[in-house]
Rosetta silent file (secondary structure, phi, psi, omega in degrees, C-alpha in Angstrom):
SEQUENCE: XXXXXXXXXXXXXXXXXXXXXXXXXXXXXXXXXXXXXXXXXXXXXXXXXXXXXXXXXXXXXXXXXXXXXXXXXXXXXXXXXXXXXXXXXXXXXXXXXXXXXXXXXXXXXXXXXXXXXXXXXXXXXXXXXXXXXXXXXXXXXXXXXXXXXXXXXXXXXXXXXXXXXXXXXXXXXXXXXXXXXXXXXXXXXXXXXXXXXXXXXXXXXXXXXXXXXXXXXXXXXXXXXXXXXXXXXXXXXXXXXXXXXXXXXXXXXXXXXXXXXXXXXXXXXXXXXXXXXXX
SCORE:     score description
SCORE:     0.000 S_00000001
   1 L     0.000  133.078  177.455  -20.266   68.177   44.414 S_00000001
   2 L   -56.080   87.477 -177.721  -19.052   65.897   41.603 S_00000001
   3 L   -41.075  105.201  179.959  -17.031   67.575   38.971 S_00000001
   4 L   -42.165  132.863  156.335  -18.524   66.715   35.335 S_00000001
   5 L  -105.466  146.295  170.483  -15.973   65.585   33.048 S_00000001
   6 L  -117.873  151.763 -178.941  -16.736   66.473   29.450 S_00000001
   7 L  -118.598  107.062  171.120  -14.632   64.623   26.721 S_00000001
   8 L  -117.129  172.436 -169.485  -14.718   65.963   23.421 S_00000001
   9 L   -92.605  137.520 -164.630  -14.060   64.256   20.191 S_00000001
  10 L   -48.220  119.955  156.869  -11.742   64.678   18.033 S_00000001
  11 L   -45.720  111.787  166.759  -12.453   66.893   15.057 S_00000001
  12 L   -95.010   37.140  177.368  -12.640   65.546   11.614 S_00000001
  13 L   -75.405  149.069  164.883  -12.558   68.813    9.502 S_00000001
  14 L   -46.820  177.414  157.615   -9.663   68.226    6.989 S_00000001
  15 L  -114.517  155.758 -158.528   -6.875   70.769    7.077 S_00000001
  16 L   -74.033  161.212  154.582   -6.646   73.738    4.488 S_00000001
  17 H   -21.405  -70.921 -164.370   -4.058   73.551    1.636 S_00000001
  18 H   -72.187  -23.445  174.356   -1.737   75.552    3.984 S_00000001
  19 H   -48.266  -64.528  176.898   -2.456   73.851    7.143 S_00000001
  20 H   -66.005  -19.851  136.470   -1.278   70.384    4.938 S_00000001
  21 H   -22.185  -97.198  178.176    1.801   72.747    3.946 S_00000001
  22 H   -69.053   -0.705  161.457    3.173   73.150    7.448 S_00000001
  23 H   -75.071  -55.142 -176.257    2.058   69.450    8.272 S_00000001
  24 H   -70.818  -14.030  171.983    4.009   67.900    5.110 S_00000001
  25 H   -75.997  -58.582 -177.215    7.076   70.668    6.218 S_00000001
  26 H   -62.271   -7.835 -174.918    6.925   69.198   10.240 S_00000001
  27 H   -95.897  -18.666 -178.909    7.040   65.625    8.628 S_00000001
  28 H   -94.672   -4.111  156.034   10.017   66.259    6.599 S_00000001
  29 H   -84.707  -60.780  177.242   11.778   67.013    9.936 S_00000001
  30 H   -17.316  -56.371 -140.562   10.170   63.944   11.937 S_00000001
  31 H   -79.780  -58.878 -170.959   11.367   61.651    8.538 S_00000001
  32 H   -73.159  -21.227  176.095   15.094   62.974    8.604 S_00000001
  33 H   -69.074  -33.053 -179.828   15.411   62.794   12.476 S_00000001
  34 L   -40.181  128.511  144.440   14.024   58.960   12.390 S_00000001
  35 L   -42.823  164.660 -167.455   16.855   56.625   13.394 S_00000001
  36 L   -75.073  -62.898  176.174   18.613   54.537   10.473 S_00000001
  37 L   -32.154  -67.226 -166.608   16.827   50.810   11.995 S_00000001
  38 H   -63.122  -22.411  178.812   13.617   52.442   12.131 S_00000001
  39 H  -117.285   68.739  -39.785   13.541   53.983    9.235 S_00000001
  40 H   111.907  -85.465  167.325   14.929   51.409    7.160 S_00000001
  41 H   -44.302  -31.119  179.215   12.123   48.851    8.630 S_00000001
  42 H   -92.559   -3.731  177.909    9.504   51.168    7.835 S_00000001
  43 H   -90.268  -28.350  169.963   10.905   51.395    4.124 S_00000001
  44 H   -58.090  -30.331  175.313   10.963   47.580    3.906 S_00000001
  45 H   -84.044  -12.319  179.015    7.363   47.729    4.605 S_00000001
  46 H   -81.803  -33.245  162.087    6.412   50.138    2.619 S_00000001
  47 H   -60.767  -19.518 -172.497    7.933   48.000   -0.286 S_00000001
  48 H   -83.616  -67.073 -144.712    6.288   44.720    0.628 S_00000001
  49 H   -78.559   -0.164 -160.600    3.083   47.265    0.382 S_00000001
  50 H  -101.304  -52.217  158.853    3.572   48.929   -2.567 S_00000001
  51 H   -25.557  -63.698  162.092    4.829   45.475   -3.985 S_00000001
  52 H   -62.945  -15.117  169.140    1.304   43.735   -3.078 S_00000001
  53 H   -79.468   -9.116 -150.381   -0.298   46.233   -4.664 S_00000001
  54 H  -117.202  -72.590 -177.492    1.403   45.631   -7.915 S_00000001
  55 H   -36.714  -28.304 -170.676    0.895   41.728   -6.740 S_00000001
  56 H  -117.640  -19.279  160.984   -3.284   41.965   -7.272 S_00000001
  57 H   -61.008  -35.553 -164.778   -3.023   44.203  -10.516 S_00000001
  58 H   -64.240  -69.696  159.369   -0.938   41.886  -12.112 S_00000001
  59 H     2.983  -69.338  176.724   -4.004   39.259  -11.278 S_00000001
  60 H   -36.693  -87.151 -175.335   -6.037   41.528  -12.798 S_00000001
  61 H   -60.178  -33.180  167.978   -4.321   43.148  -16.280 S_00000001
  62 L   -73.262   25.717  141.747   -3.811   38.923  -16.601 S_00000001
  63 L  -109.368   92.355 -174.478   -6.892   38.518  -17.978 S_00000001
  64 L   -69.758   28.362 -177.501   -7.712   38.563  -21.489 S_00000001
  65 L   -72.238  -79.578 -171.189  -11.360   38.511  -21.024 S_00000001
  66 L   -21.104  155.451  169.149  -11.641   42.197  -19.858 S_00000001
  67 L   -98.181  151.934 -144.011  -12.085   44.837  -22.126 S_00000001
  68 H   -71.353  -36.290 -177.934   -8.926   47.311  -22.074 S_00000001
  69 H   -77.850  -19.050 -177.880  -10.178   50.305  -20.383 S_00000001
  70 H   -76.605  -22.604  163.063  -12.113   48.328  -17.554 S_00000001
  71 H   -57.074  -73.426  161.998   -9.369   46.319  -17.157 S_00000001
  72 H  -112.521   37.511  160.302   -7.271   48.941  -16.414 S_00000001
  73 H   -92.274    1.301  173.851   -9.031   51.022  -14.163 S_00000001
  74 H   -92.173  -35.855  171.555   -9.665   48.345  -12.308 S_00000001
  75 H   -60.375  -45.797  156.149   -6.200   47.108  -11.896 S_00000001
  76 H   -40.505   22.185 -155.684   -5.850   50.593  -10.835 S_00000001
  77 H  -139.420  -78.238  162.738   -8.278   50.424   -8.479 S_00000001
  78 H   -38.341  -30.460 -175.103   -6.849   47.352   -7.063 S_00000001
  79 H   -74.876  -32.229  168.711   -2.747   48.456   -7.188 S_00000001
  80 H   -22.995  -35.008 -165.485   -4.557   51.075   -4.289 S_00000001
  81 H   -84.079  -10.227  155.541   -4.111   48.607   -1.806 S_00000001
  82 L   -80.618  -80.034 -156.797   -0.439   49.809   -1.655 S_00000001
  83 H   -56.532  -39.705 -176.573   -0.554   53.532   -1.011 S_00000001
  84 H   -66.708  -24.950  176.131   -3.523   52.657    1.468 S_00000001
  85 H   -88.405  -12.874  169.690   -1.664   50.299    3.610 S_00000001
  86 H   -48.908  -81.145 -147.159    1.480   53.266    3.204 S_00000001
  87 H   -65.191  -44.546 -161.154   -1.061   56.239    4.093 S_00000001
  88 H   -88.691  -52.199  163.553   -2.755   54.271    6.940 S_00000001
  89 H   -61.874  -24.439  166.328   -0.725   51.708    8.353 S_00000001
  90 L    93.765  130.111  146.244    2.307   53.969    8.099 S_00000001
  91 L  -110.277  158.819 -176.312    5.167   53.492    6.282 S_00000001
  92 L  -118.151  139.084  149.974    8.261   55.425    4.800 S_00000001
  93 L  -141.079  139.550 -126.823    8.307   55.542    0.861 S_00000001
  94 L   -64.064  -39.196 -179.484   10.516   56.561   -1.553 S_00000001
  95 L   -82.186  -37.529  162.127    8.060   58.565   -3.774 S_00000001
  96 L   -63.308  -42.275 -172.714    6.405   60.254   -1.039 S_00000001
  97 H   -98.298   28.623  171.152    9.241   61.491    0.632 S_00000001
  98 H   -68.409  -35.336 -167.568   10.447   63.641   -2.526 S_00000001
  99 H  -106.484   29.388  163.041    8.657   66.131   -1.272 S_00000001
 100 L   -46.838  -29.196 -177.331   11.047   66.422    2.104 S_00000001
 101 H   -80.992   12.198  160.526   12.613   69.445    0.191 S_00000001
 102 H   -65.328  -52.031 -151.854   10.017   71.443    1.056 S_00000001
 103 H   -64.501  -40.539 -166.523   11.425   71.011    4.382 S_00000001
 104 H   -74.114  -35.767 -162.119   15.488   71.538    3.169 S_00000001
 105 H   -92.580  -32.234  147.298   14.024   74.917    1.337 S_00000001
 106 L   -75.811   21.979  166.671   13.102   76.256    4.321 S_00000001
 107 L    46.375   38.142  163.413   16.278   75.468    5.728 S_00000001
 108 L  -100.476   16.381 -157.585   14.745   73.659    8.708 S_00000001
 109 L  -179.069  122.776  170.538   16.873   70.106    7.542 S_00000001
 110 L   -69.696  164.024 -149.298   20.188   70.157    5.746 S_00000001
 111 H   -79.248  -56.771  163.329   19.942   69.488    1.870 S_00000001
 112 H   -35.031  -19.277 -176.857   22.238   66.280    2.965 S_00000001
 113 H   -91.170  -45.283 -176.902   19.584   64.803    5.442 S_00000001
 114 H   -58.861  -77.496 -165.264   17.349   64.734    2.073 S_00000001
 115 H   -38.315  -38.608 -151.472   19.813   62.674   -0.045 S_00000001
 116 H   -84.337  -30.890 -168.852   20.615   60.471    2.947 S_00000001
 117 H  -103.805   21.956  146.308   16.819   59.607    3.844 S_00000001
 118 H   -69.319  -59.391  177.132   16.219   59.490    0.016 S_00000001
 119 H   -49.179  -77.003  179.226   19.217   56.587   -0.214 S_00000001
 120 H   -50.953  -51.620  174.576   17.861   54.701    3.149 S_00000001
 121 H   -88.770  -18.306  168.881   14.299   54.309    2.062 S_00000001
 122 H   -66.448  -28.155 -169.722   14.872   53.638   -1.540 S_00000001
 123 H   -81.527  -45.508  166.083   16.955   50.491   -0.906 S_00000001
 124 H   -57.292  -43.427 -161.732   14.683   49.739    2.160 S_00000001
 125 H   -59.809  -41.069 -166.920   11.599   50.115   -0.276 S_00000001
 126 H   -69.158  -32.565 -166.364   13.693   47.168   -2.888 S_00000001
 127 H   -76.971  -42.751  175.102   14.691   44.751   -0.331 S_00000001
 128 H   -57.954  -22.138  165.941   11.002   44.819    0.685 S_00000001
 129 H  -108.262   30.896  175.114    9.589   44.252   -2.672 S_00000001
 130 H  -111.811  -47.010  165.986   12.274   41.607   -3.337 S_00000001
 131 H   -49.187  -60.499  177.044   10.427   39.701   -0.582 S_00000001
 132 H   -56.789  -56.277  172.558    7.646   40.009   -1.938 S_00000001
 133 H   -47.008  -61.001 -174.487    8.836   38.703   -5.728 S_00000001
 134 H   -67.755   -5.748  174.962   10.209   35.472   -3.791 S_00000001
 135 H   -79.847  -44.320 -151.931    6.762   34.867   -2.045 S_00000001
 136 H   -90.898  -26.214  139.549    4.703   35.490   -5.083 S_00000001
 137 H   -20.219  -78.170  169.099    7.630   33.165   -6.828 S_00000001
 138 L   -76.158   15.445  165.856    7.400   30.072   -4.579 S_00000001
 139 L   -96.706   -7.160  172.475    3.428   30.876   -4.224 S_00000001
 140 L    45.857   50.060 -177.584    3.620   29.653   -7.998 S_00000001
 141 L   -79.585  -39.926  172.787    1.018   32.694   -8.535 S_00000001
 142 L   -43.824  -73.032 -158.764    2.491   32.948  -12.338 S_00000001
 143 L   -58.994   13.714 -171.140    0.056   29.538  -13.105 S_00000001
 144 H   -88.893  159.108  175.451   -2.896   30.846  -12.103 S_00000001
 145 H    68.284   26.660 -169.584   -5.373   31.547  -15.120 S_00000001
 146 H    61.995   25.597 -168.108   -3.607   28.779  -16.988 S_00000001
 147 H    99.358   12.747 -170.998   -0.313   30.914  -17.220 S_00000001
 148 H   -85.171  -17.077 -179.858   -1.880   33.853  -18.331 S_00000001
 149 H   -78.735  -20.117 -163.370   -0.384   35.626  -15.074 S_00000001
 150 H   -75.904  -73.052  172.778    2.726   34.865  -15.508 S_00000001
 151 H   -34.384  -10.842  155.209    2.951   35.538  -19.086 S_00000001
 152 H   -85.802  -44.961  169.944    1.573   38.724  -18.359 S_00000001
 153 H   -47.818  -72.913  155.732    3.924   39.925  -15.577 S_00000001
 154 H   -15.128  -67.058 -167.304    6.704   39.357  -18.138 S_00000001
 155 H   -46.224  -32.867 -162.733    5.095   41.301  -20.647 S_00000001
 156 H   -94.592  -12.340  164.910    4.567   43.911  -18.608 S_00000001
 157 H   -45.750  -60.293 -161.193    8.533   44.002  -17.253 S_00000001
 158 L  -113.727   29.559  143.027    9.638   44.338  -20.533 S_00000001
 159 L   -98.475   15.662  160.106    7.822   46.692  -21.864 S_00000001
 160 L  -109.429   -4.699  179.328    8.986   48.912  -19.327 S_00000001
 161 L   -87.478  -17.857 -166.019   12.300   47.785  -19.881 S_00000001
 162 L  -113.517   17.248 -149.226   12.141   48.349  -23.624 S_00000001
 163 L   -95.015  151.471 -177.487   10.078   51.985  -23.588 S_00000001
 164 L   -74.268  159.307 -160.458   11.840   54.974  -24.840 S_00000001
 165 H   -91.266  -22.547  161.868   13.849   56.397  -22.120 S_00000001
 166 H   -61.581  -28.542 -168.138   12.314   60.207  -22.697 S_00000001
 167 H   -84.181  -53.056 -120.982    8.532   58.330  -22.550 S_00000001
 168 H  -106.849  -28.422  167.515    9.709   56.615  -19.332 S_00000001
 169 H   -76.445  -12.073  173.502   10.926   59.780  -17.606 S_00000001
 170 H   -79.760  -45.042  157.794    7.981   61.778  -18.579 S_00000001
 171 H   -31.051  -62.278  140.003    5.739   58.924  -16.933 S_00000001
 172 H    10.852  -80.971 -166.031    8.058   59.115  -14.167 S_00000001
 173 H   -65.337  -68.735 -178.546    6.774   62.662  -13.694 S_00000001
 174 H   -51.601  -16.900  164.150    3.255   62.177  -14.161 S_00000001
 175 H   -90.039  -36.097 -177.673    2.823   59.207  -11.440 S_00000001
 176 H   -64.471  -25.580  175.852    4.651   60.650   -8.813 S_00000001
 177 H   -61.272  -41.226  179.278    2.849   63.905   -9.810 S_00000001
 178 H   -73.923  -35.151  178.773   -0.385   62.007   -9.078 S_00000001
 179 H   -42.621  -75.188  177.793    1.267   59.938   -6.035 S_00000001
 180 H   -49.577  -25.469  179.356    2.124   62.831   -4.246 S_00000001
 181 H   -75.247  -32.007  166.853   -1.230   64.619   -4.290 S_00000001
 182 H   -42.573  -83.922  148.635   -2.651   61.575   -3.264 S_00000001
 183 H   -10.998  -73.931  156.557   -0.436   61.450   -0.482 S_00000001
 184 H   -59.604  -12.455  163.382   -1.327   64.875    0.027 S_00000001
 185 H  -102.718   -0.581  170.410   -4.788   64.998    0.683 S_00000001
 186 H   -72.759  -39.361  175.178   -4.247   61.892    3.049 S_00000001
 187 L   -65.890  -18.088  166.373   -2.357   64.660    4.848 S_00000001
 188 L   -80.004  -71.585 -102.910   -5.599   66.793    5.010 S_00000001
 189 L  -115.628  161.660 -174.510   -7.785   64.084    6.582 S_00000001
 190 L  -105.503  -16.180  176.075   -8.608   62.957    9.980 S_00000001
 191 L  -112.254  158.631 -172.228  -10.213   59.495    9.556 S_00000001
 192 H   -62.812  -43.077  179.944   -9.106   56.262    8.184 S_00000001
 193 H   -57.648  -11.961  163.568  -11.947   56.613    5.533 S_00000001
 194 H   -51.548  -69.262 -169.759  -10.570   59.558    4.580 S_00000001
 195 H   -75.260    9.352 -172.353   -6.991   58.935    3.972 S_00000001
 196 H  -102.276  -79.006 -169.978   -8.449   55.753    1.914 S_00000001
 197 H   -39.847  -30.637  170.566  -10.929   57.983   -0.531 S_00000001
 198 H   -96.212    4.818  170.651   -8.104   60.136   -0.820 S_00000001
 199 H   -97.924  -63.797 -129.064   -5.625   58.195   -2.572 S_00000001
 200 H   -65.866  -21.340  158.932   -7.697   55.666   -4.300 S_00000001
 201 H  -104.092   -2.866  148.034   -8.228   58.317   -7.523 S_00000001
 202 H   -71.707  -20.401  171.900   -5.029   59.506   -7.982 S_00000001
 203 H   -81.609  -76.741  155.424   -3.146   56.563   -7.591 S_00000001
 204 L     8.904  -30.276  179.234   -6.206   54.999   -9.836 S_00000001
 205 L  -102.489  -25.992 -178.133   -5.622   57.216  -12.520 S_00000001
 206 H   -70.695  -66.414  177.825   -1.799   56.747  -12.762 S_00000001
 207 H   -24.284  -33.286 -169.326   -2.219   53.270  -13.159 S_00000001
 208 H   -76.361  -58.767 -146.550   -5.161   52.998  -15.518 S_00000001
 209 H   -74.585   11.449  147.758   -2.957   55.961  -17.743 S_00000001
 210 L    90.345   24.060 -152.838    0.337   53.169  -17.490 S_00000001
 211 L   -83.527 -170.098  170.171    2.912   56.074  -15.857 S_00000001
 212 L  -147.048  138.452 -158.623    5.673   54.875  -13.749 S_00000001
 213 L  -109.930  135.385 -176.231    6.419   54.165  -10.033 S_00000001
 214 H   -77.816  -43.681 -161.026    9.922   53.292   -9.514 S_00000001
 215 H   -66.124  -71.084 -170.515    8.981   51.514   -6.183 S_00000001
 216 H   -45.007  -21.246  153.314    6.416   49.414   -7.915 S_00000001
 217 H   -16.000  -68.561  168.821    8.881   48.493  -10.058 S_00000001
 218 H   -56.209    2.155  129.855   10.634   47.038   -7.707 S_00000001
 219 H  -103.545  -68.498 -165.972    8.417   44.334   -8.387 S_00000001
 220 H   -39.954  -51.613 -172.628    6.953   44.162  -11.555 S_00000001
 221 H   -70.255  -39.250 -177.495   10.802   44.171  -13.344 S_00000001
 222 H   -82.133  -38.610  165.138   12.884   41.471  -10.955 S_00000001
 223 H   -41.105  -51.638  171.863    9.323   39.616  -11.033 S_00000001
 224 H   -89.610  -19.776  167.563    9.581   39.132  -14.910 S_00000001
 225 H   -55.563  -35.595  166.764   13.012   39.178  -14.978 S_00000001
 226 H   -77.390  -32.216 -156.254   12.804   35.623  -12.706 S_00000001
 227 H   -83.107  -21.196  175.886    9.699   34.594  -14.325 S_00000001
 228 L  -107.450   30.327  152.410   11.776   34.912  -17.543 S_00000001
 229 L   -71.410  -42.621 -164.668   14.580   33.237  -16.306 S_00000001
 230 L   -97.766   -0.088  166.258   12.553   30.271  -15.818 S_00000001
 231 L   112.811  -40.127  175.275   11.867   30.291  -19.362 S_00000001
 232 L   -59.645  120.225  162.417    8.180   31.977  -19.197 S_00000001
 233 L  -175.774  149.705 -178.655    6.931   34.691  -21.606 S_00000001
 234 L   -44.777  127.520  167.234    4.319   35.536  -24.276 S_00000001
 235 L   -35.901  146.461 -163.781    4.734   35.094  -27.942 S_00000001
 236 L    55.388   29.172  171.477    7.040   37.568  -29.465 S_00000001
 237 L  -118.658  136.426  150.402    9.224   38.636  -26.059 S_00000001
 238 L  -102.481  135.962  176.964   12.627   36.695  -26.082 S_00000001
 239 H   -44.179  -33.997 -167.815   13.190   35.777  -22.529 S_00000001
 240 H   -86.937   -3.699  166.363   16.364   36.465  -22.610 S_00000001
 241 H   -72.112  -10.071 -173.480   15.660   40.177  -23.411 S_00000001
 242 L  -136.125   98.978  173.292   13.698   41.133  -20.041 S_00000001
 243 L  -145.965  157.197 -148.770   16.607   41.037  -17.473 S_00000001
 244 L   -88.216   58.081  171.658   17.518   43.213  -14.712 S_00000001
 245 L  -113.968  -72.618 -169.726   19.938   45.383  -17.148 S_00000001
 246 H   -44.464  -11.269 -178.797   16.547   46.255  -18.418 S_00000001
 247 H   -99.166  -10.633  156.654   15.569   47.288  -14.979 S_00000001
 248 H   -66.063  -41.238 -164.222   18.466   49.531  -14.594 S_00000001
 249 H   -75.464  -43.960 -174.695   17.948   51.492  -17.640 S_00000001
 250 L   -50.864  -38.236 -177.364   13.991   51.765  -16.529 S_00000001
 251 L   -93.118    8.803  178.022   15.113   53.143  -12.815 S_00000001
 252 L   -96.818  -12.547 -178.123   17.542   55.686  -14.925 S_00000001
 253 L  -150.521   -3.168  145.982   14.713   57.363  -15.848 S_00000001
 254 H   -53.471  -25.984 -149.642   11.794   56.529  -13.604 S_00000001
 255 H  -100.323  -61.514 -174.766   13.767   57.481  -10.429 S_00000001
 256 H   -53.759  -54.932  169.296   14.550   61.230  -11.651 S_00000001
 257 H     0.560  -64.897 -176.598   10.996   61.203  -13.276 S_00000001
 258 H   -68.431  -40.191  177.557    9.664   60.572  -10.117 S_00000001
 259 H   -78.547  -36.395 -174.288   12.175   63.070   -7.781 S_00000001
 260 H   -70.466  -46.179 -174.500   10.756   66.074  -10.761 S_00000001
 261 H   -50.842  -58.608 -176.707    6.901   64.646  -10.213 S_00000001
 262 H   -89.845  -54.419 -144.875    6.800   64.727   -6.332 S_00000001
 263 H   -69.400  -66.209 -163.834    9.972   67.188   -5.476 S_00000001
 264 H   -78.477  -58.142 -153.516    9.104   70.043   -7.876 S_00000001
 265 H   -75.570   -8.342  172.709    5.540   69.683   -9.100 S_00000001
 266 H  -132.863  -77.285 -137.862    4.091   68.884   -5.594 S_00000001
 267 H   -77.772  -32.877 -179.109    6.078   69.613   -2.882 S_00000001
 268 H   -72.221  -40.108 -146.861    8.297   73.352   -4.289 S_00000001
 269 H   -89.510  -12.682  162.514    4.720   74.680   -6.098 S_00000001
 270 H   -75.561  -63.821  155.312    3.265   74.064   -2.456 S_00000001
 271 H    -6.808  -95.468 -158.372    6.443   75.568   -0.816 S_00000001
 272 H   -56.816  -11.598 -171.490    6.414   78.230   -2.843 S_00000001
 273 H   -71.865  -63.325  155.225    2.646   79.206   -2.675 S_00000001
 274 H   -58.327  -11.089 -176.407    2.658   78.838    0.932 S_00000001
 275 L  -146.630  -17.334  177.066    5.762   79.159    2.715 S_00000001
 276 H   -56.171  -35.303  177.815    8.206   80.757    0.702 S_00000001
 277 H   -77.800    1.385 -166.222    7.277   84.335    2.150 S_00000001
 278 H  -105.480   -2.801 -154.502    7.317   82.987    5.494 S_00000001
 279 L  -115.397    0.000    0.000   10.921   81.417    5.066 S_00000001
């Protein structure tokens, strides 16, 4: 007699708060264990994606038709198409993986494996969105809309370059605060439609509300910093004012910003809810 086979299908209930707990804890071992090529290569891509995502806002936020708030919830809406190509396609990024100290505070990963796989994907995430700023450079993407992109991309460089440095670290905190949960409820779900719906309104919201992503950065500031090299920028910016000195001081206070946003406010206040008594 023929044995039946039955196959069953994978279950798409989400996982509970703590169940995404001890998943984002086993990931911050996986992350530090990765060889240096691979995970290097997956932080260049995660910069190219977070970088295109940047690349079709700017499109967007360049157009002085819109009216301001539709404008930018829509660029927000659009800038999505980074964290979804992150969350799905897989990637390692810089903002996400703040909240590896979950992992260090339960002393399952020395506090040194965090620093070192901080340091290896931020620099992978920049060289990858430095590719991208020389595509969208020689794609001569600034002329579109009669120069209104370009002249926007600038604008928007150096007013992150010129922002008080207390406003740009509390922004800091508040997108990465928003990043990570996003990021985190991608970590509940079992389907691609899932891990899409569950980023698109926190990352959506940082954007519309102007915070700051250090990665995305890593386009928007060396973007206008070349585009205003070349001489381009809006009435009332001098060119020579949005250069990547301004993009230093902006990552001086974006980068901790960002390590308080995901590291404390999402990854310890999960820690501690969930795992501290078990550690």
């Amino acid at each position: 007699m023929q044995e039946e086979i039955v196959v069953k299908a994978p279950t798409t209930e989400a996982l509970t708060p703590a169940q995404i707990t001890q998943k984002a804890e086993d990931l911050g071992v996986i992350k530090t264990e990765m060889s240096f090529g691979r995970s290097f290569a997956l932080s260049i891509m995660a910069g190219a994606f977070i970088a295109m995502g940047a690349m079709f806002f700017s499109l967007v936020v360049g157009d002085p038709a819109l009216p301001f708030a539709i404008q930018r919830v829509l660029g927000g809406f659009l800038f999505c198409l980074g964290l979804i190509l992150v969350v799905v396609a897989g990637a390692e990024l810089f903002t996400g993986n703040t909240m590896i100290v979950m992992t260090a505070a339960s002393k399952r990963i020395k506090w040194s494996a965090v620093w070192k796989n901080w340091i290896v994907v931020f620099f992978g995430n920049f060289l990858g969105a430095l590719v991208i700023v020389g595509l969208v450079f020689l794609s001569d993407m600034s002329a579109m809309n009669g120069g209104q992109v370009g002249q926007t991309m600038v604008s928007v460089a150096a007013g992150k370059m010129h922002a008080d440095w207390l406003v740009l670290f509390a922004k800091g905190i508040m997108c990465n605060f928003l990043v990570c949960l996003g990021v985190w409820m991608a970590y509940a779900s079992k389907t691609v439609t899932d891990k899409i719906l569950a980023v698109v309104f926190p990352i959506t919201a940082f954007v519309a509300c102007g915070f700051e992503h250090c990665v995305a950065n890593m386009f928007f500031l060396p973007m206008g910093a070349l585009l205003a090299s070349c001489g381009i920028a809006p009435a009332g910016i001098d060119p020579a004012s949005v250069n990547m000195l301004g993009a230093l001081y902006n990552w001086s206070a974006t980068v901790p910003g960002n390590i308080v946003g995901g590291a404390l406010m999402v990854g310890m206040m999960y820690w501690f809810i969930y795992r501290k008594k078990k550690n």
